[in-house]
N, C-alpha and C positions, 0 to 999 in steps of 0.2 A: 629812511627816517628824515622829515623834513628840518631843515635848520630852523630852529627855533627861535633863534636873533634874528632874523632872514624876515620870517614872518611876522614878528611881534615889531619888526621895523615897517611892515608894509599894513599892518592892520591898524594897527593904535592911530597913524595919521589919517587913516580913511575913518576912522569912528568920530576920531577926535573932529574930523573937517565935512563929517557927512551926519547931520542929523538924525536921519529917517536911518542911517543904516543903523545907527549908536540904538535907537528905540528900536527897531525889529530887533538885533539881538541882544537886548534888555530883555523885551519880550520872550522871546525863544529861550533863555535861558534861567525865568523864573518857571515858564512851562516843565522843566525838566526836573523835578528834585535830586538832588544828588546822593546815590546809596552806596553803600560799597560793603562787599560781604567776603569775609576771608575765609580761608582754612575749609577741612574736610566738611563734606553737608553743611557750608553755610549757606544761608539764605537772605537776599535784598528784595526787598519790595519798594517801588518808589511811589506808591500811591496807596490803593486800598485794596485788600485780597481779599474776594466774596469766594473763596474758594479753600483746598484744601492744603498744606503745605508739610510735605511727609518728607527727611531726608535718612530715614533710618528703615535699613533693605529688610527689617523684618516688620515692621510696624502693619497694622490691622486699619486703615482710614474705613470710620461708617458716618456719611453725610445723613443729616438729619434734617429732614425741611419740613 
């Protein structure tokens, strides 16, 4: 497990003193949406699901297109 004061002492000054790296990960990190899915059969999606999403082991899925 990294030390977290360790690192948040060696990143913050390089964000804070480096432009281009501060905007890539601006960038990089609006790209990601953040989801979080708990407990039994939960489900995250962090964008858009053109698909089927079953978490119940007796459930019947019939795709319709």
């Amino acid at each position: 497990m990294p030390d977290i004061d360790l690192l948040r002492g060696q990143v913050v000054p390089a964000v804070r003193d480096t432009p281009e790296l501060a905007a890539e990960l601006s960038e990089l990190l609006r790209e990601r949406p953040a989801v979080q899915a708990g407990g039994a059969r939960s489900v995250a999606v962090g964008g858009d699901n053109s698909g089927i999403i079953s978490t119940d082991e007796g459930a019947t899925n019939t795709l319709h297109q």
